[in-house]
N, C-alpha and C positions, 0 to 999 in steps of 0.2 A: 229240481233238487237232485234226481238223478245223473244229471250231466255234472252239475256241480261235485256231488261226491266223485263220481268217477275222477276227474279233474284231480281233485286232491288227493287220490291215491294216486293219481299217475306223478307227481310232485315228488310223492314221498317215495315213492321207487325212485324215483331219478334223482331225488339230495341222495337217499343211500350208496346208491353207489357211488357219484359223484364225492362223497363224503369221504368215499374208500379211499379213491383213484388220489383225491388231493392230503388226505394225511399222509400218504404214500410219498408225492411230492414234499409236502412239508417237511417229513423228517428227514429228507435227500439236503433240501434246500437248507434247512436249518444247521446241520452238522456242517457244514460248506462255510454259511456266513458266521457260526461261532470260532469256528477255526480263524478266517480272514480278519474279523470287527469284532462282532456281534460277542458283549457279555452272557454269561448262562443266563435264560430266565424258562419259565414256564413252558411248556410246549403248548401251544394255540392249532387252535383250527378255523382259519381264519375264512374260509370257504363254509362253515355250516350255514352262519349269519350272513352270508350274501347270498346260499340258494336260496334262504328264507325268505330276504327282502325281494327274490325275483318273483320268486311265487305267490308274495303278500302285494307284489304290486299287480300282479296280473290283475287282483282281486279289487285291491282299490286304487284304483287309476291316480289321483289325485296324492299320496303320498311319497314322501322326499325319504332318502337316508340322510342323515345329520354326519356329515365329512369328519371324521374321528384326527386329532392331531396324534403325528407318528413321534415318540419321546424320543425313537433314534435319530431318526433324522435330526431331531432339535438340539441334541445332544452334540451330534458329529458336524453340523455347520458350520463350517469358516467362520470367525469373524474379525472383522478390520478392526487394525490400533489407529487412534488418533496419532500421527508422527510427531506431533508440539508437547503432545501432551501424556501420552504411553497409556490416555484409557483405553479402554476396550470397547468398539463403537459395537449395538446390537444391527440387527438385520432388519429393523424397520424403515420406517420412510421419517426422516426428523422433521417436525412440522413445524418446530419454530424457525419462522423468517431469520432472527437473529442469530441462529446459532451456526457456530463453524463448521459444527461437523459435516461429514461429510452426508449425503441424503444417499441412502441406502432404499433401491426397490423392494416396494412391501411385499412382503412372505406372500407366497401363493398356498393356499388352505393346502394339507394336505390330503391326499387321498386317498378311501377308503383302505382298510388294513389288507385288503388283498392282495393292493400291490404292496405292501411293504415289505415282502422279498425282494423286490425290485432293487431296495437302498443299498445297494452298493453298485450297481448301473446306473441307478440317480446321480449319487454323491460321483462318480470317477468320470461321470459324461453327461456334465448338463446341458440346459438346453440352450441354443444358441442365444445370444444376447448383444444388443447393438453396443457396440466398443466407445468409449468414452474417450475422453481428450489423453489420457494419459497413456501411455504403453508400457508394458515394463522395463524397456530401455530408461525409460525420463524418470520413474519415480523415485531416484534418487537423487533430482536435481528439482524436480517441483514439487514445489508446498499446494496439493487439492485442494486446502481446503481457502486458500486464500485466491485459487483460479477462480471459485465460486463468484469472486466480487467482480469480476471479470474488467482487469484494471486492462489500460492500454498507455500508449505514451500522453494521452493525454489529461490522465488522471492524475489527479497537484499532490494527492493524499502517498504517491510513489514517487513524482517527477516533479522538477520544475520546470513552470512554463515556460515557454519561447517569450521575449521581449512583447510580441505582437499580439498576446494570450494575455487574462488574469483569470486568478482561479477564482472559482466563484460555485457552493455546494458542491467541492471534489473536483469539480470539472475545469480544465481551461477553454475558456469562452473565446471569441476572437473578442479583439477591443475597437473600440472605436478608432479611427486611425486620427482624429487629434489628437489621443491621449498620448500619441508616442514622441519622444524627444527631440530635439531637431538636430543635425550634426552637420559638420562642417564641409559637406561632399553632398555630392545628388545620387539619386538612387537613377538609375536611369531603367524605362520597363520597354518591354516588349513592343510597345505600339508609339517609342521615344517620347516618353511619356517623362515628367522628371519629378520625383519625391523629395524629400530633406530631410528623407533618409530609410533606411533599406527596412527600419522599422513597419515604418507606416506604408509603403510597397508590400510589404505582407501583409499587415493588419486589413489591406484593402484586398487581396486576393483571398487570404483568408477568409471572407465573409461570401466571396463568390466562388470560393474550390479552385479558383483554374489559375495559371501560374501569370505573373505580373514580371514580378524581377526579371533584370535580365544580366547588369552589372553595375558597379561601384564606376562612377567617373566625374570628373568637372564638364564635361563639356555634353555627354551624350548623341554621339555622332551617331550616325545611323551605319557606317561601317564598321564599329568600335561592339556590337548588339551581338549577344549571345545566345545562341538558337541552336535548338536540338531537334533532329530529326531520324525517321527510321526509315532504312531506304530496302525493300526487297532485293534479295540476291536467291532466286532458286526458292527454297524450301527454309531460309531463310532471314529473320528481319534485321538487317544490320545496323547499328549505333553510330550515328555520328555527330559531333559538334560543330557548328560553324562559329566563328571566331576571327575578329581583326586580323590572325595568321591565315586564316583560311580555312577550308573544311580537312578535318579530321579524323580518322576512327577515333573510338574509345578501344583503349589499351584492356587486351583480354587478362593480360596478368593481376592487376587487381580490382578483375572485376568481382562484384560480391553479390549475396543477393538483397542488401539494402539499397546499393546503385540500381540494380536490374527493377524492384519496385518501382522504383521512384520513374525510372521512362516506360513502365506499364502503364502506370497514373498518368503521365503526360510524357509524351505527345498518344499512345494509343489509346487511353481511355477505359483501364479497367481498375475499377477502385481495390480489387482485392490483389492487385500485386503481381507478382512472377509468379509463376511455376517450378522455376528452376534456376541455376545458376547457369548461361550457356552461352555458348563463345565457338566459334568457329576458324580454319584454318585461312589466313588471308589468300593461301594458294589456288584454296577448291572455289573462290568466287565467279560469278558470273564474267567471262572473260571479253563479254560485248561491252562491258562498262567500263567508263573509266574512271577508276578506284583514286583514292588517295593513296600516298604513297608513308602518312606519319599519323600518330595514334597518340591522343594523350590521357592520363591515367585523373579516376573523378574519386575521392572521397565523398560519401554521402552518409548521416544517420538514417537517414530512411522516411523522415518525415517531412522531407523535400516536396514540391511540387514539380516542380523539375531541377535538371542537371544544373542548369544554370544558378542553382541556389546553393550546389553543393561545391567542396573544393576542387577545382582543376586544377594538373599540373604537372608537369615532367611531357613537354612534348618532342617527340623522337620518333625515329625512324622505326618501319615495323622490322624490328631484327628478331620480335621471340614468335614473332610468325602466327598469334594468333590473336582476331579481334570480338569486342563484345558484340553478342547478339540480344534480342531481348524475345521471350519464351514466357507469353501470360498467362494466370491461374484463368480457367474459365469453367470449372466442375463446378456443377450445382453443387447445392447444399446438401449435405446427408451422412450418412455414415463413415466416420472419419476413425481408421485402426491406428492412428499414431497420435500426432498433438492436433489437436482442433484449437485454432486460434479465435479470439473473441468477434471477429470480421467472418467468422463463416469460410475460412483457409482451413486447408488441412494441410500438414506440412507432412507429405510424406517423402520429401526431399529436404535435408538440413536438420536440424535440431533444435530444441531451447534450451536457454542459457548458455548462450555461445556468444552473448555481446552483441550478435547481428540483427538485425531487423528481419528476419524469415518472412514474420504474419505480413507486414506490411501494416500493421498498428504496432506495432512494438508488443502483444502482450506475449508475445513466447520470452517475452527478457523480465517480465515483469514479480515474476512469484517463485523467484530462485532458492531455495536452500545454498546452494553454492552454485559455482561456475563449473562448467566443462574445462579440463584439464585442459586437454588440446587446443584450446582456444585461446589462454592467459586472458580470458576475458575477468574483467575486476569486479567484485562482489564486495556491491554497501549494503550497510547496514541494515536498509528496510526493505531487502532479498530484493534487487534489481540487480543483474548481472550488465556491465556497459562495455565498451570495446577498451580496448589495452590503451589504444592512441587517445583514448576522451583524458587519460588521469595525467594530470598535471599538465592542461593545457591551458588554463587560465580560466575556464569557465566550470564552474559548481555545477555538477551531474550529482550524486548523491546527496541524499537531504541535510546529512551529519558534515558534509563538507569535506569525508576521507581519501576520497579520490586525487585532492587537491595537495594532503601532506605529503611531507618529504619519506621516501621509503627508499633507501641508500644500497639494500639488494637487489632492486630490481628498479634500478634506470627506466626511465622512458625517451625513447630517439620521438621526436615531432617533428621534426626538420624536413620538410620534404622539398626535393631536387626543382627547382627554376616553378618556380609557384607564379600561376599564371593569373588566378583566380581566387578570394580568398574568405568567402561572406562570414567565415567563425569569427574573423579577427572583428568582424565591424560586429556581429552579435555580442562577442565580448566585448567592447567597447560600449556597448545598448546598456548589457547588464551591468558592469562596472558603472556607469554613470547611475542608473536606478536605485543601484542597492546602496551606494551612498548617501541618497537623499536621508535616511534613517540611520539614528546609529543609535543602537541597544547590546543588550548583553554583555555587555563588557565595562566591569568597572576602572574605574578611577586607582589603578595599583599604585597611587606613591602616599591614598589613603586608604587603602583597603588593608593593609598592616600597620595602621597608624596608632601608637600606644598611647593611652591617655594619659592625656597634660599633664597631672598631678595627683598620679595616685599608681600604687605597684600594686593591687589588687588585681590587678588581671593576671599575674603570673603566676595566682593559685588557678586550677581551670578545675570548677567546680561542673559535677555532674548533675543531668537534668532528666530522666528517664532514656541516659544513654547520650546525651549532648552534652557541649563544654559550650563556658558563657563566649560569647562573639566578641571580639576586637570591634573598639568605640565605635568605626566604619568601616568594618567589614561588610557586612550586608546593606549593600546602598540602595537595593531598591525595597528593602524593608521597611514599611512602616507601619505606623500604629493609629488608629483609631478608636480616636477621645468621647464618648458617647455620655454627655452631661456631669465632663469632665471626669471619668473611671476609662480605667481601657480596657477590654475585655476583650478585644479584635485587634488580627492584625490583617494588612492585604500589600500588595504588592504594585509598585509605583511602575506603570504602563506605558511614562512619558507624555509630553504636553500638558494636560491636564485632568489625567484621567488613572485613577486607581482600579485594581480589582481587587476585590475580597467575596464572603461567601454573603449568598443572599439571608442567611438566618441571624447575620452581622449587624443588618442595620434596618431601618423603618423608613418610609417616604417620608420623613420630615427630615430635610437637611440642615435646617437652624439647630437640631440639635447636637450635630458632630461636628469635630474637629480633626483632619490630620495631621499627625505630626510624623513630620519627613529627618531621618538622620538624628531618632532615639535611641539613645544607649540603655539607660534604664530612664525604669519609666518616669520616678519622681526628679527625676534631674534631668536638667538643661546641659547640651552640650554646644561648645562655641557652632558649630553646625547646623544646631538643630532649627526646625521652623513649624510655627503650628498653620494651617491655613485652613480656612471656611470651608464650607460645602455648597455649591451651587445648586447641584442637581443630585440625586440617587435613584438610578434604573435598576429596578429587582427582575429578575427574570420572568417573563408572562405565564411561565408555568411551573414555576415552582412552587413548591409544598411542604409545606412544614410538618409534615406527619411523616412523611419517606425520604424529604433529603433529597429528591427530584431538583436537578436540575438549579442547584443550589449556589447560585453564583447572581454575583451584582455589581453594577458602576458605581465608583464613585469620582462625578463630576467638578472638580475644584472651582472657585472662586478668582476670577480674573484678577491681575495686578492694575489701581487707577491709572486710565490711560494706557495700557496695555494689552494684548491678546495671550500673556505670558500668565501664570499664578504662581510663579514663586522666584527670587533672584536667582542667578546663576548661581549654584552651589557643588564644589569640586567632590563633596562626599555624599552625592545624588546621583544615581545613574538609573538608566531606565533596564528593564528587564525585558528580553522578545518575549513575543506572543506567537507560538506553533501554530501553525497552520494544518497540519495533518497529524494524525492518533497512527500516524506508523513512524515519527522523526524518534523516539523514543520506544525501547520492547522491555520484557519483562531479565529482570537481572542487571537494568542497567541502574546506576549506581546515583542518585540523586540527593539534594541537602535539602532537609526541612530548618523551619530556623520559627520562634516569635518567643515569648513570655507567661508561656505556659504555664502549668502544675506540673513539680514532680511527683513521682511514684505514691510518698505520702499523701498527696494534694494540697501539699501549699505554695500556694500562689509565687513567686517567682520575680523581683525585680530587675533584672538583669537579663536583656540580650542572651537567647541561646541559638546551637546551631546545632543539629549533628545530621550524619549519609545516612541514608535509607534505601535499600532497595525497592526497584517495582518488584512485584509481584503478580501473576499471572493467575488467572481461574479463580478469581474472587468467589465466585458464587459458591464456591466449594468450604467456606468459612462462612460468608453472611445468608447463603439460600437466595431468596427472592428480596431479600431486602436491596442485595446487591442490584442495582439499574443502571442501564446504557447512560453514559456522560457520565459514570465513574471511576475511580481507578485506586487501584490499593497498593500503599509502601509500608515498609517498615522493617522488621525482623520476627520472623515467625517465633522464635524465640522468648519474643518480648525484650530485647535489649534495647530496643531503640524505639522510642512511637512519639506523635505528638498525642498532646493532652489538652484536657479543657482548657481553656484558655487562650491556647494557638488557635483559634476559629480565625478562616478567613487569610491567613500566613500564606506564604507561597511556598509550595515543593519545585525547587529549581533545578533543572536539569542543564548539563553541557555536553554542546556538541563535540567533533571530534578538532571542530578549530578551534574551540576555545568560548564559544557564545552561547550566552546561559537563556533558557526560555522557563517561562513558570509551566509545568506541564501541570501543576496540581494547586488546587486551594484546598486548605484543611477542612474537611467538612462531620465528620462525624468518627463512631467507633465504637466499641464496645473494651471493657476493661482494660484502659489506656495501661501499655506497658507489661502486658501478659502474655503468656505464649498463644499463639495461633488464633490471634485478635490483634490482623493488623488494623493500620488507620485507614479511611477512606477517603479521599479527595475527589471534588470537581473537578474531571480530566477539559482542561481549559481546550486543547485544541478541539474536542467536539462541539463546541461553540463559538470558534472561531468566526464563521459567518454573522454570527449574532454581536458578535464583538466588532466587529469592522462595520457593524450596518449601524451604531450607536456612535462609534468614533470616525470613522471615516478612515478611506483606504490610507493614509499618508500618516497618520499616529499608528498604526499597529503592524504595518506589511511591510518589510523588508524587502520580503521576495512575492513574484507574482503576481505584481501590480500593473 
């Protein structure tokens, strides 16, 4: 006990003055940081309470201080705006899987108030922290929060696939190579091997990585074989092509770094690409060798296997004196201060959103807000930045098809000089013959303005909660189901024999519905109109009738006797596309709802309506939890425009930028139809896409990607 008290007076002599020494400090420090930050508040003595807890721990071994949170600090924390959306993201870690935001590392506790003189050497110098893909150069050309899904080129939900690819959950898959079409030329490969066609020569390499093709030909000769090779000069690896002209440089003037990938990947063998863009003077080569003396120039996207897939062309003499080399990524994995590509690339040479293939997967092109100036590289719609020469070349690079329109300020030259080599033209060709097989989205215009036969009633255009009644055949892929003879459903005509509408539409018993295909109104026949059976009704396996989950269904028609057809040819019937990807479509783009709704009042409606709706973006910020993935909200926040009970099941039909209309929505629920900030909600149809092609088959619903 003696020792003990001793103990404790020596404690309390030593807080005393210790007590002094730091209020002394304190009010140094404090006068300092209210000048700089710091609001007036209380004067603290932030040192009494820690000589305590030293001297209360000597005593008992086993006790903790509890980490006190510092209000200034939490006060003066940075924190991130969402860039889509202008919230204010906080500083946690976001634990939902599904959310966009961005994931912010979890607060570290703060510590005791003693250091909390500290916070302003905290806040002006923190602690170091490993760099993330983005640098502050890029952040005004990439969208964070959509690098999260970590797309590349060969995700279908941003790109479409190669001929030799179908998309299949987001991804394109290679394909079997009988799937591919046959054409009127041999593909001729590497080991004079011959295909029927340049198709299936990929689909076959495709499934093994390593390159096949070698050229387009009838005959396939073995000195006619296009072969790439990298020959050492010195300290460096030089490019050449051999070619029925003979061996070649590749031309350093337009060498780029999607060429330079592409002979990293083959002939040297490193999956993650170039290093750099690099080319050397033909002068300084090795002068024991003997060089070629002409150089021809390769267009490549970058998702080549080799040169030999890309275009060659323009071969000439070396007058601008320098040739390509090739310089491969070989840095491990790790800390990356610039772009971090989704392959495990850091690019700390080159940029994203420059149209080029940097990463050597395409995803530095993939999650653009816009394009790099300097580049004229073109910016579609669903943020993929592509190179200048892709737009208006004949082949669909954006999902909206805008790359392809005529833009009359700015020309594009394609043309390139003595084209020696040409695989785009036969890939277009692949595609052009594919996407024919289908034909959707587009109706029937010499009846889609057609007035009815006998009657001037349509030229009053009565309002519907914001719509005007539809022209007799206007909406051709409209129709209405008859459910024990009432119609209370509408859904949207898919082509062949297959309808969609929403699954709370209809019941497994198909004896009890009817479609009727080319309804104007409802108790009337028009010389078009057709009713036809139900064969089958697919309800979605997990849909629920309490939330609206997943609220979509088939309806299967009734074959014609003797036929594999359910309905005759009919001119004011057209089929509507089915999207494949939940990015072909963003929020503000401008879409038509159309069925037989209720107006405002709630009565019932005989008459064809139609009217624009916009999307709308952050649903959950109107419906809370109600709102669930595979949904999608239109309308007018306003309440000018909405669909209504009755329209269940109706299509919300969206148009591309060529003109081809896709159902991105079925009517499926809402809250006080036609009010402000209660819009409608829809089954976003391309989320179910795959569900939809596994029930019909790839050739009734896929246009593209098959």
């Amino acid at each position: 006990m003696r020792v003990l008290g001793v103990f404790i007076f020596t404690c309390l002599l030593f807080q005393t003055d210790t007590l002094k020494e730091l209020s002394e400090l304190n009010a140094h420090q404090q006068q300092n940081t209210q000048q700089l930050l710091l609001p007036s508040k209380p004067e603290q003595n932030p040192g009494a309470d820690s000589v305590q807890k030293i001297c209360f721990f000597s005593l008992v071994e086993n006790s903790h201080s509890k980490d006190i949170p510092d209000p200034i600090l939490e006060k003066h924390t940075d924190k991130k705006t969402d860039k889509q959306t202008g919230a204010i993201l906080d500083g946690e870690t976001n634990s939902d899987p599904d959310s966009d935001s961005d994931p912010q590392p979890t607060k570290e506790p703060s510590k005791p108030e003693l250091e909390s003189h500290n916070v302003l050497l905290a806040t002006s110098k923190p602690k170091p922290t490993k760099r993330t893909s983005e640098s502050s150069d890029d952040d005004s050309l990439v969208i964070t929060q959509c690098r999260h899904q970590n797309y590349t080129r060969l995700s279908c939900a941003k790109v479409f696939c190669p001929p030799w690819r179908r998309c299949i959950a987001g991804q394109c898959v290679c394909k079997m190579p009988y799937k591919c079409p046959r054409q009127d030329y041999h593909a001729c490969t590497l080991d004079r091997s011959e295909y029927y066609s340049m198709c299936q020569a990929k689909a076959i390499s495709c499934r093994s990585n390593k390159p096949v093709f070698s050229h387009i030909s009838t005959t396939c000769r073995a000195e006619e074989k296009v072969e790439v090779t990298v020959q050492d000069s010195g300290s460096h690896k030089v490019v050449m092509i051999n070619t029925r002209l003979g061996k070649m440089f590749v031309c350093g003037s337009d060498w780029n770094m999607a060429a330079a990938n592409v002979v990293c990947r083959n002939p040297l063998n490193v999956d993650r690409g170039a290093a750099a863009v690099s080319k050397t003077k033909y002068r300084i080569l090795n002068k024991d060798t003997e060089w070629p003396t002409k150089c021809m120039s390769v267009r490549c996207t970058g998702s080549e296997l080799s040169l030999a897939e890309c275009t060659i062309y323009n071969p000439q003499p070396i007058t601008e004196n320098t040739v390509a080399t090739a310089k491969c990524y070989n840095e491990p994995k790790g800390e990356c201060k610039k772009f971090l590509c989704v392959n495990g690339k850091c690019l700390n040479k080159g940029k994203p959103c420059d149209g080029v293939d940097d990463c050597g997967d395409n995803s530095d092109e993939m999650c653009c807000q816009r394009c790099d100036k300097e580049s004229e590289a073109f910016h579609c719609k669903s943020d993929v930045c592509i190179p200048r020469h892709a737009v208006r070349d004949g082949i669909r690079d954006c999902l909206g098809g805008e790359d392809e329109l005529d833009e009359k300020d700015k020309p594009v030259e394609n043309n390139l000089q003595d084209l020696f080599s040409d695989p785009m033209s036969e890939i277009r060709r692949i595609r052009s013959s594919a996407e024919s097989q289908l034909e959707c989205g587009i109706p029937n215009m010499e009846y889609e303005y057609k007035q009815e036969d006998d009657a001037t009633s349509h030229l009053r255009r009565k309002r519907l909660v914001g719509g005007e009644e539809a022209l007799p055949t206007q909406i051709q892929w409209q129709v209405a189901i008859q459910d024990e003879g009432s119609i209370h459903c509408g859904g949207a005509y898919l082509g062949g024999c297959w309808v969609l509408t929403a699954a709370h539409c209809v019941r497994p018993k198909p004896k009890s519905y009817r479609i009727k295909i080319s309804l104007w109104k409802k108790h009337r026949k028009q010389s078009t109109t057709d009713s036809i059976p139900v064969k089958n009704i697919i309800i979605h396996h997990e849909y629920d009738a309490q939330t609206y989950a997943n609220d979509i269904a088939l309806v299967q028609l009734e074959e014609l006797n003797l036929s594999d057809k359910c309905m005759q040819d009919n001119p004011a019937v057209r089929a509507v596309c089915v999207p494949w990807s939940t990015q072909q479509f963003q929020p503000n783009d401008t879409c038509t709802i159309s069925g037989w709704g209720r107006n405002r009042e709630g009565m019932s409606q005989a008459t064809l309506k139609w009217a624009n709706v916009t999307i709308i973006g952050d649903c959950k910020n109107y419906y809370k939890d109600r709102f669930l993935p595979g949904m999608e909200c239109a309308g007018d926040l306003e309440g000018k425009v909405d669909s209504c009970q009755g329209d269940s099941g109706g299509p919300l039909v969206c148009k591309d930028a060529s003109g081809v209309s896709y159902v991105w929505g079925i009517v499926s629920w809402g809250d006080k139809c036609g009010q402000a900030n209660y819009p409608g909600v829809y089954t976003k149809v391309a989320h179910y896409f795959d569900w939809i092609r596994f029930h019909t088959g790839w050739a009734a619903v896929t246009k593209y990607n098959q």
